[in-house]
N, C-alpha and C positions, 0 to 999 in steps of 0.2 A: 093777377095773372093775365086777363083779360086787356089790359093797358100795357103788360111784355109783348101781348101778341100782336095789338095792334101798331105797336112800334117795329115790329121785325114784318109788316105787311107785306109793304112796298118793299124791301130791301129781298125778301123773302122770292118774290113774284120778279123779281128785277135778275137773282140769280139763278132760281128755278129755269124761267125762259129764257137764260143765255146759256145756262146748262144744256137743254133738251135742241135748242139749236146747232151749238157747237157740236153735238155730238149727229145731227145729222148733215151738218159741213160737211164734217172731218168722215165722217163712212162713206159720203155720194163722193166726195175727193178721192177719198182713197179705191172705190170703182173703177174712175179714171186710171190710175195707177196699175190696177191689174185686172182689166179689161177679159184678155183672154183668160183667166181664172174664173172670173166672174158666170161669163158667160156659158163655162164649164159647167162649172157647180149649176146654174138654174138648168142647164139644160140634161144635168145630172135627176134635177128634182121635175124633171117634163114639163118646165115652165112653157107655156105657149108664146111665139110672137116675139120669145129673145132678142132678136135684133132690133126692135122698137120698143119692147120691155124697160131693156137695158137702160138704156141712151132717155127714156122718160123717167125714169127711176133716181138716174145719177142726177135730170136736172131738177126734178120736184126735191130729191133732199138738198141740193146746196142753195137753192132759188129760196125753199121756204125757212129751208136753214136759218140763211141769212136773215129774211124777214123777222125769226123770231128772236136773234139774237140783236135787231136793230129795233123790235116792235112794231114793225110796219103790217098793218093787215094781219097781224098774229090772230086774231080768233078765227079767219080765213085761212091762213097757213097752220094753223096746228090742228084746224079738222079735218087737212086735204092730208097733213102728216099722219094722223090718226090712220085715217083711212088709207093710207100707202101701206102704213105696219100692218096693219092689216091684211093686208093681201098678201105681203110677205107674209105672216105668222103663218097665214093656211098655205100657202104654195112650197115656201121653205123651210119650214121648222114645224112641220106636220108630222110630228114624232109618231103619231098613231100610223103613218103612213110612208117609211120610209126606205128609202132606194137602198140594195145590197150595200153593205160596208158606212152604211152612215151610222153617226155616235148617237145612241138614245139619249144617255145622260145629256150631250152636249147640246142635243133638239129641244130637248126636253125644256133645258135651263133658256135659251135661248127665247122660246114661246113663251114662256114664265116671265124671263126680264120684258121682251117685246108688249106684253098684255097691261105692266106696271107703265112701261112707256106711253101706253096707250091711254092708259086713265088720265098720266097725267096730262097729258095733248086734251086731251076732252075737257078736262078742267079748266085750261088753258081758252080752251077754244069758247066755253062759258062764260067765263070771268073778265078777261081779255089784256091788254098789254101791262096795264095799270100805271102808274105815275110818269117813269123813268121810261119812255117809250116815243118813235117817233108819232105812234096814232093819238097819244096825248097831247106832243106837242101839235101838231096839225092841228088839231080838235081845238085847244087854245088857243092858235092865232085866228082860225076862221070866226069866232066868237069874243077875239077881243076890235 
């Protein structure tokens, strides 16, 4: 079993990190898209500093996004990701704390998936791009 897993490693770590990337593309993309909702909603949850909030928000997820999903600097972009979810999970899906008319359930589940996201970025940011990555390839050419 031990020789299953280490053949599914790299393949493992290769779709893991395009997974967790894509998916912060595709949400700081989709920001861009609806801007003034966005900035509704935080300023719904008295996020401070919205206007520069916002616009750092939208470019750490698609900057680091990217990164993880090309493996450039990933144990550097999935601890700054970590650390984004993070301030999200307490400022916007602060179920314990929330504004008239917001969904518990919905917070709830939200900070729950966000906390999963978060281990696994921390893992990520340990371990690091592994085989199929550009910090790999760099690392080999500087050493061949």
């Amino acid at each position: 079993m031990d020789k299953l897993f280490k053949h599914l490693e790299t393949p493992s770590l290769l779709l893991g990190r395009t997974l967790l990337g894509l998916y912060f593309a595709f949400f700081g993309m989709r920001k861009i898209s609806s801007y003034e909702a966005m900035t509704q909603y935080m300023d719904n949850y008295d996020v401070p500093f919205v206007a520069v909030l916002l616009p750092l928000t939208i470019l750490i997820q698609v900057l680091f996004g990217i990164c993880l999903i090309v493996g450039f600097k990933a144990k550097y972009a999935a601890f700054i990701l970590a650390g984004l979810t993070l301030m999200i999970n307490l400022f916007m899906h602060s179920f314990w704390n929330l504004p008239d008319g917001a969904n518990l359930a919905h917070e709830t589940q939200n900070f729950v998936k966000n906390t999963g996201i978060i281990a696994g970025l921390l893992i990520l940011s340990a371990r690091g791009s592994g085989q199929f990555s550009l910090d790999n390839w760099l690392q080999n050419r500087k050493t061949s």
